[in-house]
Backbone as ProteinMPNN parsed JSONL, in Angstrom:
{"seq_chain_A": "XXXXXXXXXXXXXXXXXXXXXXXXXXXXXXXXXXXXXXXXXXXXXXXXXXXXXXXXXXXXXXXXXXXXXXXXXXXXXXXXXXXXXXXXXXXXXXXXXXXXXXXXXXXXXXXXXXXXXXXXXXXXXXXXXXXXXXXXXXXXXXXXXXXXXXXXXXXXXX", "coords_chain_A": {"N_chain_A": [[16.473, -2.184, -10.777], [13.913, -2.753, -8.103], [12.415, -5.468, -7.425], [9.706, -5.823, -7.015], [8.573, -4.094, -8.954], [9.639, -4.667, -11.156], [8.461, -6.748, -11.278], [5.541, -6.02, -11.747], [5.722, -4.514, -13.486], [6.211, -6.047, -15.644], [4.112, -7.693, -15.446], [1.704, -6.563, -15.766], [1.437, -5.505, -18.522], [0.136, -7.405, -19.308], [-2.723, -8.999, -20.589], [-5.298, -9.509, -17.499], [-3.505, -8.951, -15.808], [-2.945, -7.046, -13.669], [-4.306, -8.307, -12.078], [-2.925, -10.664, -11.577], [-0.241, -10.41, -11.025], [-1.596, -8.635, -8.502], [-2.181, -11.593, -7.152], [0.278, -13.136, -6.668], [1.738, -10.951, -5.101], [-0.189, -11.216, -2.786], [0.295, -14.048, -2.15], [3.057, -13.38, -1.355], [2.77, -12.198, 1.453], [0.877, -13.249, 3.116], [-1.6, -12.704, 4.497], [-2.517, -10.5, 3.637], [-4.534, -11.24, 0.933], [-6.905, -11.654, 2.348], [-8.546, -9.241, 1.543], [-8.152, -9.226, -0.497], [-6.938, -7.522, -2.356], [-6.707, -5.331, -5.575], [-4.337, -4.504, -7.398], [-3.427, -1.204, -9.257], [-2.148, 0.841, -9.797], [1.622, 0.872, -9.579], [4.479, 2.7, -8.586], [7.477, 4.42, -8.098], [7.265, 5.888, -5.821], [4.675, 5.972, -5.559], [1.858, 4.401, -5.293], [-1.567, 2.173, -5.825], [-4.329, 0.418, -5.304], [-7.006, -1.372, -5.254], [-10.253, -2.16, -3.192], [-12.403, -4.688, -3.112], [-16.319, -3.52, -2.445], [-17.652, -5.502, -1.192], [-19.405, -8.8, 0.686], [-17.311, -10.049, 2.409], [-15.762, -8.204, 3.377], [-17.015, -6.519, 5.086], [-18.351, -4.57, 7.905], [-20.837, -4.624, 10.971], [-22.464, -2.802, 9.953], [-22.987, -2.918, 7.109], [-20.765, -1.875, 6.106], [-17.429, -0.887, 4.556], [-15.113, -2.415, 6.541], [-13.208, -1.079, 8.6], [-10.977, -1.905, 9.583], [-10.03, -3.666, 7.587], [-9.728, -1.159, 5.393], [-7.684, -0.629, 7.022], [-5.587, -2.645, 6.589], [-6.07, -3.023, 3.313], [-4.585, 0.158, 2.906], [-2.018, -0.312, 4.316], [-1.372, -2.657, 2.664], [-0.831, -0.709, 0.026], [1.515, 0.444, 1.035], [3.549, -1.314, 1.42], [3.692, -2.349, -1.148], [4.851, 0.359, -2.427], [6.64, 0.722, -1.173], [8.339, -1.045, -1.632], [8.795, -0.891, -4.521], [10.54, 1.586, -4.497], [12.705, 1.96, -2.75], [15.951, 2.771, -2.028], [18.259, 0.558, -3.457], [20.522, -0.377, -1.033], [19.429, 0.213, 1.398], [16.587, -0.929, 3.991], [13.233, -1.269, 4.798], [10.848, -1.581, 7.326], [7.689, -1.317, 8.867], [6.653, 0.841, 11.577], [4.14, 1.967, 12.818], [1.21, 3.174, 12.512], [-1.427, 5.478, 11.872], [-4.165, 6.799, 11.49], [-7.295, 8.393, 10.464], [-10.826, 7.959, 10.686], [-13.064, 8.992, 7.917], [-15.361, 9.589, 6.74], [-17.838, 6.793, 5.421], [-17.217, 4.22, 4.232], [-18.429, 2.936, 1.739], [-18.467, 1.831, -0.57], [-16.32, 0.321, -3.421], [-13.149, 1.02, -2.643], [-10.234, 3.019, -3.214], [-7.164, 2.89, -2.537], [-4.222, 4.548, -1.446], [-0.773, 5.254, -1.312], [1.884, 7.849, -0.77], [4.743, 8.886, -1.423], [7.302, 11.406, -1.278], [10.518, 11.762, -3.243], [12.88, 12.652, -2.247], [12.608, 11.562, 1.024], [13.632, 9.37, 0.53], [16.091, 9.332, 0.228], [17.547, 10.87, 2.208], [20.215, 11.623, 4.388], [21.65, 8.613, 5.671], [22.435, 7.314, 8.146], [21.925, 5.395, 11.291], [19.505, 5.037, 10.667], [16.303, 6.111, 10.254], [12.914, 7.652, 10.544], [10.149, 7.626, 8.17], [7.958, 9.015, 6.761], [4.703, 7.737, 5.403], [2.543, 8.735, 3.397], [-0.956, 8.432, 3.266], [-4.524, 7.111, 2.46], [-7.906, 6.219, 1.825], [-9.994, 5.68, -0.614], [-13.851, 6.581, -1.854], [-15.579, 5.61, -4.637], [-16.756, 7.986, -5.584], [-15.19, 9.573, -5.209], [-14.906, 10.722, -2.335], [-12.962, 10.939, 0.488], [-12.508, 8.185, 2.758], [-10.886, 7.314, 4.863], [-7.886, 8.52, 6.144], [-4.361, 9.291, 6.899], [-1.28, 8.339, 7.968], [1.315, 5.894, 7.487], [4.179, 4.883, 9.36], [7.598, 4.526, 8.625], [10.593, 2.702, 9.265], [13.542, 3.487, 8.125], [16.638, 1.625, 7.958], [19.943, 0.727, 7.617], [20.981, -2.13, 4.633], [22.018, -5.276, 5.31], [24.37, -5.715, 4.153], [25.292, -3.365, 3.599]], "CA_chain_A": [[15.071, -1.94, -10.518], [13.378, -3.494, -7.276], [11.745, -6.621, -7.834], [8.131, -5.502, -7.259], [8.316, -2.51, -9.795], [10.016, -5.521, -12.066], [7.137, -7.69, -11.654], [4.5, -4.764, -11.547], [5.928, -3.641, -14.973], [5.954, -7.475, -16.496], [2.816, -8.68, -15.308], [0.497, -5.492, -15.731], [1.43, -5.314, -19.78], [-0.762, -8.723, -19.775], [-4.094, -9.4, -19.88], [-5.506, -9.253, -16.479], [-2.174, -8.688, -15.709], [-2.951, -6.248, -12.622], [-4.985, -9.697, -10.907], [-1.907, -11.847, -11.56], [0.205, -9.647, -9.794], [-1.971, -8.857, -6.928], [-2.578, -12.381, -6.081], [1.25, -13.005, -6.289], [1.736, -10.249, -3.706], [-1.097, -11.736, -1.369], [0.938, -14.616, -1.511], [4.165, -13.101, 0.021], [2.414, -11.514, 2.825], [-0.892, -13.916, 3.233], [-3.162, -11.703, 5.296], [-3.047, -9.385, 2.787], [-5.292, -11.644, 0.919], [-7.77, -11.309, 2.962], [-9.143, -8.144, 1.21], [-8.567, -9.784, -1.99], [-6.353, -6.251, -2.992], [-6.361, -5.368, -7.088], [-3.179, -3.299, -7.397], [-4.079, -0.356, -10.396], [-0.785, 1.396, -9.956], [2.731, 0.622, -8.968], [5.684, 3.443, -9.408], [8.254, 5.118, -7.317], [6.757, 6.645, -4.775], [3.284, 6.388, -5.847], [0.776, 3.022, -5.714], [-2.617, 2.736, -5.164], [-5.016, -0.978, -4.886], [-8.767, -1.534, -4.726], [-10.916, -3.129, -2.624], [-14.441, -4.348, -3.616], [-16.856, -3.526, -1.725], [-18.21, -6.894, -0.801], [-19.726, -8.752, 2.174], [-16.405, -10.39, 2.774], [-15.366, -7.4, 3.987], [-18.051, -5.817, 5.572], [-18.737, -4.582, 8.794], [-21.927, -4.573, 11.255], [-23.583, -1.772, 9.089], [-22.62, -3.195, 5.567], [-20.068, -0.661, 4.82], [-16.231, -1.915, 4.819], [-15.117, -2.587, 7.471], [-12.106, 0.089, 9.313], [-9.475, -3.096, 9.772], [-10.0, -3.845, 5.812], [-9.243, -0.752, 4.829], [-5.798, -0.273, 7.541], [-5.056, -3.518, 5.821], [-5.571, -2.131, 2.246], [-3.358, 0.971, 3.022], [-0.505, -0.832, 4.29], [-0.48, -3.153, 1.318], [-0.279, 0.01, -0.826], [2.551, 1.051, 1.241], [4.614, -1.79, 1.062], [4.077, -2.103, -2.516], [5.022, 1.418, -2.648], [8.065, 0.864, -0.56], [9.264, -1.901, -2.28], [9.02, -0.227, -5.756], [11.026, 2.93, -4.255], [13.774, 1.62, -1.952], [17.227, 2.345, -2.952], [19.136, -0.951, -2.829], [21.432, 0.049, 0.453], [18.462, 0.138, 2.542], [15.673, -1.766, 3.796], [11.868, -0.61, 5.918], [9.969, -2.068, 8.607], [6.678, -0.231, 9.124], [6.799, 1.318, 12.581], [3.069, 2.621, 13.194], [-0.15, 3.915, 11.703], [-1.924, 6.652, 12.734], [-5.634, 7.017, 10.411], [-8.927, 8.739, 10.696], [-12.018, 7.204, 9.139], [-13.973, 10.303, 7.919], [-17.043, 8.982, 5.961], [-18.765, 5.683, 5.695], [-17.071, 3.214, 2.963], [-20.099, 2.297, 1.069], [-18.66, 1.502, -2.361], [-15.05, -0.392, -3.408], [-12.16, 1.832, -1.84], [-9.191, 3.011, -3.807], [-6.016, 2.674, -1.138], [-3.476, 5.099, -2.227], [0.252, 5.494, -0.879], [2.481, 8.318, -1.446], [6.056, 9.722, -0.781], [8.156, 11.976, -1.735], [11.492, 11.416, -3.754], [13.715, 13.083, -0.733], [11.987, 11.143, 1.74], [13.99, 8.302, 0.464], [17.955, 10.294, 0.049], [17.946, 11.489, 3.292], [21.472, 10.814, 5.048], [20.856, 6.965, 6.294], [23.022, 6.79, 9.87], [21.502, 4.324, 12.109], [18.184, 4.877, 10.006], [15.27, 7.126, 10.155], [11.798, 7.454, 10.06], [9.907, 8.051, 6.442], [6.377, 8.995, 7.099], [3.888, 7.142, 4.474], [0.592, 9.523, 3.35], [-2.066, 7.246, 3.178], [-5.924, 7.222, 1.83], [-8.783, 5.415, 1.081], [-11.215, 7.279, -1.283], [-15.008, 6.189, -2.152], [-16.021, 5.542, -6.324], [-17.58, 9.05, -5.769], [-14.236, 10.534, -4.978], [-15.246, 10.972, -0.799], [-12.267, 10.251, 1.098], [-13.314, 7.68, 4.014], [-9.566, 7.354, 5.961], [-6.098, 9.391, 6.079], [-3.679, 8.825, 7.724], [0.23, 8.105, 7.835], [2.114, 4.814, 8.034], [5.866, 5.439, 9.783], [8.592, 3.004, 8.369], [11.838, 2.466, 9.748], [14.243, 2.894, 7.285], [17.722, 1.489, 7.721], [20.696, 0.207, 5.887], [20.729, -3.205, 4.722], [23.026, -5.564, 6.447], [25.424, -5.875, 3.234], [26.12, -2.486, 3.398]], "C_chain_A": [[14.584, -2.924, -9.449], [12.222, -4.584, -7.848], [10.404, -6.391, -7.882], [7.9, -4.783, -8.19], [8.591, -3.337, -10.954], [9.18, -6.059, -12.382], [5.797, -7.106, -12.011], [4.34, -4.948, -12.957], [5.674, -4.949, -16.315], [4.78, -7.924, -16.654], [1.518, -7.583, -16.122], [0.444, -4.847, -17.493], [0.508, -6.724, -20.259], [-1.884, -8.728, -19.562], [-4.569, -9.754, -18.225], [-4.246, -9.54, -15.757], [-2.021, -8.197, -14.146], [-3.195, -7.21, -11.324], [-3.645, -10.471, -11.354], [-0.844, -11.311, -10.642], [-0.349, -9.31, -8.751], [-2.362, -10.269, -6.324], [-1.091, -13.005, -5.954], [1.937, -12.498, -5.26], [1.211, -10.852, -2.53], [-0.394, -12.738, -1.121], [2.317, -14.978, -0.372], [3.371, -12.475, 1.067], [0.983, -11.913, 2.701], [-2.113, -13.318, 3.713], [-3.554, -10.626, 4.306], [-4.351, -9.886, 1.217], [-6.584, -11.933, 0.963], [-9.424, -10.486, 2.258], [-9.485, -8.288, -0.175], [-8.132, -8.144, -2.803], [-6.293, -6.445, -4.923], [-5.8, -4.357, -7.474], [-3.477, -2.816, -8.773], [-2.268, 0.379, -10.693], [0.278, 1.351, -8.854], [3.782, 1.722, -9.571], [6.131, 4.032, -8.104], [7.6, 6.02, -6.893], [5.081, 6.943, -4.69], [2.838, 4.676, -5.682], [-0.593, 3.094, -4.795], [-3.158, 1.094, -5.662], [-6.555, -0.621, -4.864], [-9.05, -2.491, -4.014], [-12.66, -3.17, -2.945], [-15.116, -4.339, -2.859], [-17.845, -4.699, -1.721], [-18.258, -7.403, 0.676], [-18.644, -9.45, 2.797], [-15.794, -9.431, 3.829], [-15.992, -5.996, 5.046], [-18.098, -5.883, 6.884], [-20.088, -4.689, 9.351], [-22.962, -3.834, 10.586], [-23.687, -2.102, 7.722], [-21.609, -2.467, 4.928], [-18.384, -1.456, 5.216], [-15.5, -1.323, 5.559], [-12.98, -1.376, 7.962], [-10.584, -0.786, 9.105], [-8.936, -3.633, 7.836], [-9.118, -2.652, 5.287], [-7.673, -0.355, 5.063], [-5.423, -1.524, 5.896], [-4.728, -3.491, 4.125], [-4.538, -0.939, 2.378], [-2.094, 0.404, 3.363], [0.059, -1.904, 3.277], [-0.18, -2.604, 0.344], [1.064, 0.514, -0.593], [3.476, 0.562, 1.041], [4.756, -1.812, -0.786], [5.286, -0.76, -2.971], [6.691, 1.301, -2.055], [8.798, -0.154, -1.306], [9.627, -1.46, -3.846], [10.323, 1.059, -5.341], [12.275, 2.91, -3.197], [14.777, 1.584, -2.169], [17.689, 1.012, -2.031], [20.048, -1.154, -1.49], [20.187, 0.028, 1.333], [17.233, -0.718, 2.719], [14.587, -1.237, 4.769], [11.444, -1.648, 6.742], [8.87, -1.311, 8.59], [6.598, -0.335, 10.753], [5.53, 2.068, 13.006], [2.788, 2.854, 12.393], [-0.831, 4.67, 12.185], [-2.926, 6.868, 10.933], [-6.605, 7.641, 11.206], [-9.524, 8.665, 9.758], [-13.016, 8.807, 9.477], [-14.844, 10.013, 7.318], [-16.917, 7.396, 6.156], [-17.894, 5.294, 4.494], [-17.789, 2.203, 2.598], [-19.782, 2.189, -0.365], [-17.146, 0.62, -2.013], [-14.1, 0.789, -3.434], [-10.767, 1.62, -2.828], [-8.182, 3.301, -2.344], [-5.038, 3.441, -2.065], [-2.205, 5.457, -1.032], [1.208, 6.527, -1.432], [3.917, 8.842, -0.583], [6.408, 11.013, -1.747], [9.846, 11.689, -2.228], [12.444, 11.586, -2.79], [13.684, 12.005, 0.557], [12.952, 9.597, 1.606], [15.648, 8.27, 0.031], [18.557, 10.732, 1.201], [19.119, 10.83, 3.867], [20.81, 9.207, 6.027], [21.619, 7.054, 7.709], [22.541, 5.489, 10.31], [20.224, 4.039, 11.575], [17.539, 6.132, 10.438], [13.818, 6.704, 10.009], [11.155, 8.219, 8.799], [8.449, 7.876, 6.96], [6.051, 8.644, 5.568], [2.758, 7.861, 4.437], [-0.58, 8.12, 2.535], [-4.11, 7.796, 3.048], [-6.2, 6.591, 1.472], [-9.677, 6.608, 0.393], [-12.599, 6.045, -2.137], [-14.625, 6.09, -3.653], [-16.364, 7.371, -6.123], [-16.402, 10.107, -5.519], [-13.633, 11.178, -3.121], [-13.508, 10.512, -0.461], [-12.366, 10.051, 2.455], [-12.324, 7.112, 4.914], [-8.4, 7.582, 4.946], [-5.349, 9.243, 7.106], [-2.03, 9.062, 7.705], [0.746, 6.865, 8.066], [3.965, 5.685, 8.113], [6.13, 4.324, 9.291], [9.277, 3.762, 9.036], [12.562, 2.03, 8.719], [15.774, 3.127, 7.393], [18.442, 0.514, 6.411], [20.651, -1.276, 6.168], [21.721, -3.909, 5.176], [24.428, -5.552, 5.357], [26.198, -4.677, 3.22], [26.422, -1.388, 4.533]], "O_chain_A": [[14.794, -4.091, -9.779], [11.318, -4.316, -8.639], [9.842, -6.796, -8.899], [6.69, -4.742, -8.413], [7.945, -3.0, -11.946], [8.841, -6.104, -13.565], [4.984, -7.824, -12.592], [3.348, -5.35, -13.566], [5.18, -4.84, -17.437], [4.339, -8.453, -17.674], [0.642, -7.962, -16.899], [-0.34, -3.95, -17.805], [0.27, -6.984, -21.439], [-2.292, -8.492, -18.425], [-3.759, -10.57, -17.785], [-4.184, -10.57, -15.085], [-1.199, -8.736, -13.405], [-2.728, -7.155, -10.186], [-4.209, -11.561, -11.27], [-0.649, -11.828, -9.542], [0.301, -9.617, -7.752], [-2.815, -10.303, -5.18], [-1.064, -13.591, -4.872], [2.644, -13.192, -4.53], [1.842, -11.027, -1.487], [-0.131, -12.826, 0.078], [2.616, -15.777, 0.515], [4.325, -12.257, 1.814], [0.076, -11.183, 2.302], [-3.288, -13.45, 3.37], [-4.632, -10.04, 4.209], [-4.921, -8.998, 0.584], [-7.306, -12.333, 0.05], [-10.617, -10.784, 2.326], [-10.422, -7.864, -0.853], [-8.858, -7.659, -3.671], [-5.915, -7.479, -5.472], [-6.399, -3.357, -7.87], [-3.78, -3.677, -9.599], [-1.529, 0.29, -11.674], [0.111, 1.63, -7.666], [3.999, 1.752, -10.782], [5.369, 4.153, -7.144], [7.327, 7.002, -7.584], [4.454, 7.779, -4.04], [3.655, 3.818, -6.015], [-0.811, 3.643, -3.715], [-2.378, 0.512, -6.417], [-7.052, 0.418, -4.43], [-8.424, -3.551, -3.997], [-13.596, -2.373, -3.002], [-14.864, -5.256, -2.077], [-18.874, -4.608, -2.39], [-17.632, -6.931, 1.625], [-18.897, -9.592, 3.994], [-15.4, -9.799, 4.936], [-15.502, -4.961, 5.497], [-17.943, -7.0, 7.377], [-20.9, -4.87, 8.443], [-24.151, -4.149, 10.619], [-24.567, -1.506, 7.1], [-21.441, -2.337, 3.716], [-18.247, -2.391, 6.005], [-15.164, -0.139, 5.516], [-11.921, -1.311, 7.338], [-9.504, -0.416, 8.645], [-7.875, -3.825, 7.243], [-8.003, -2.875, 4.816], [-6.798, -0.006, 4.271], [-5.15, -1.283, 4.72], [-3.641, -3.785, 3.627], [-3.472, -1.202, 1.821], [-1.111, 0.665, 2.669], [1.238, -2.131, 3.005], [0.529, -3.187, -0.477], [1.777, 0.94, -1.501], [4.433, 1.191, 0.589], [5.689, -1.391, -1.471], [6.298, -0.914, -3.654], [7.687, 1.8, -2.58], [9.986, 0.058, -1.549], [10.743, -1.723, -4.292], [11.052, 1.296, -6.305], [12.756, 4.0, -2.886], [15.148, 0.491, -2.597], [17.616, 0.614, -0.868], [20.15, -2.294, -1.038], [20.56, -0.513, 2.374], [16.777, -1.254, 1.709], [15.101, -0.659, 5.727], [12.002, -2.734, 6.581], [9.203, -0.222, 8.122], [6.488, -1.452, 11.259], [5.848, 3.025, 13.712], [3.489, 2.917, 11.383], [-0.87, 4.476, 13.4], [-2.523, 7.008, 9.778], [-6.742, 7.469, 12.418], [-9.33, 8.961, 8.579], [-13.425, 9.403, 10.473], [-15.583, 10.878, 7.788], [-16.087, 6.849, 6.881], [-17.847, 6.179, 3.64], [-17.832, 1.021, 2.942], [-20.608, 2.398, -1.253], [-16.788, 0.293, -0.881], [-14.303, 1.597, -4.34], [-10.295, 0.531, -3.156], [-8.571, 3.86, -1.319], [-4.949, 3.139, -3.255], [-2.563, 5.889, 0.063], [1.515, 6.302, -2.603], [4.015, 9.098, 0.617], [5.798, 11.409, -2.74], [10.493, 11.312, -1.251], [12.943, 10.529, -2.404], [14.762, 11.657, 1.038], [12.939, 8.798, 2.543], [16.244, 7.288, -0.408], [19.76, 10.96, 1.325], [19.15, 9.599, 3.898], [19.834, 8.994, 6.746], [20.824, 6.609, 8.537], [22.8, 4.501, 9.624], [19.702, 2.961, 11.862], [18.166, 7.074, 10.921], [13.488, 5.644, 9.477], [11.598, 9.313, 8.451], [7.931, 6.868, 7.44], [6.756, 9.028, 4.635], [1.933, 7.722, 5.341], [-0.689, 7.329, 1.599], [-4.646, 8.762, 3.592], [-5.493, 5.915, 0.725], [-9.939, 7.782, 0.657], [-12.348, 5.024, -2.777], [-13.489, 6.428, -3.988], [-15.857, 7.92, -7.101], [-16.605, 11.317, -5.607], [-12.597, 11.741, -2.764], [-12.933, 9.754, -1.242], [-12.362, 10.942, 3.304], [-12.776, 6.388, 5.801], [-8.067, 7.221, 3.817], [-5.813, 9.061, 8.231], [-1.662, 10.182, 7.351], [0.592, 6.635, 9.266], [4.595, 6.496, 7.435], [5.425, 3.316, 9.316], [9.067, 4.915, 9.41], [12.564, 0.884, 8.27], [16.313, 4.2, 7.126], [18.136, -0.002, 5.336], [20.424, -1.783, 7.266], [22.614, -3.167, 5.586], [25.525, -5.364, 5.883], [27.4, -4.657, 2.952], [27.254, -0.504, 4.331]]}, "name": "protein", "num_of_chains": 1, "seq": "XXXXXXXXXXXXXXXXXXXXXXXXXXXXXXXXXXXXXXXXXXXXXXXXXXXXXXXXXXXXXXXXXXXXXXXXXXXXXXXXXXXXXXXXXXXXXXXXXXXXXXXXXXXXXXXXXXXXXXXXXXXXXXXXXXXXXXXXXXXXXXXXXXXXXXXXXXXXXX"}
């Protein structure tokens, strides 16, 4: 079992369990931090994070801010990738490609998803694995979609 999905599954049976693990995370990859992410669900091929809507993160209008939420989506993705990676291989994220379609005026669920295939495909020299990506309002709105590309080759051991 990949170490994030290990720690996911340990931490998130504990009392605020979900905040002990996301500030663990923020610490391997510090910027992610930032946003102050509170990972809700971690599983193969699925994870999804909040962000509160607070003035930390706020843009010129009060609503949160476009760079917040990239930054939320790609920490759902790695989560997501690191839960879902067979052991022979390893990602890079290789581009993002989003459109913000409403106003994010409340705290933003960040949601990452694949497909099981998506991660079997013959490996060669590697491949790209498109990432579906979303933020979605409290009210259900969804206020950016998108795609993150990884780059997924094999790892050097094998």
């Amino acid at each position: 079992m990949p170490a994030v999905l290990d720690l996911w599954k340990k931490t998130s049976a504990l009392p605020l369990g979900n905040r002990i693990f996301s500030l663990a995370f923020s610490q391997k990859a510090p910027y992610f931090a930032s946003i102050r992410p509170r990972f809700t669900v971690i599983e193969p091929n699925h994870a999804e994070l909040v962000i509160r809507d607070r003035r930390g993160v706020h843009n010129h209008i009060g609503t949160v801010h476009a760079i917040a939420l990239c930054n939320g989506l790609e920490a759902a993705m790695g989560a997501l990738a690191e839960a879902t990676i067979p052991r022979d291989r390893r990602w890079i994220p290789k581009g993002m490609e989003v459109a913000y379609t409403a106003k994010a005026s409340s705290d933003i669920t960040c949601v990452a998803e694949t497909d099981p295939e998506q991660w079997t495909r013959e490996l060669g020299e590697g491949y790209d694995l498109p990432v579906r990506v979303r933020g979605v309002r409290t009210d259900g709105t969804v206020v950016v979609e998108g795609e993150i590309r990884l780059w997924v080759s094999p790892t050097k051991n094998h």
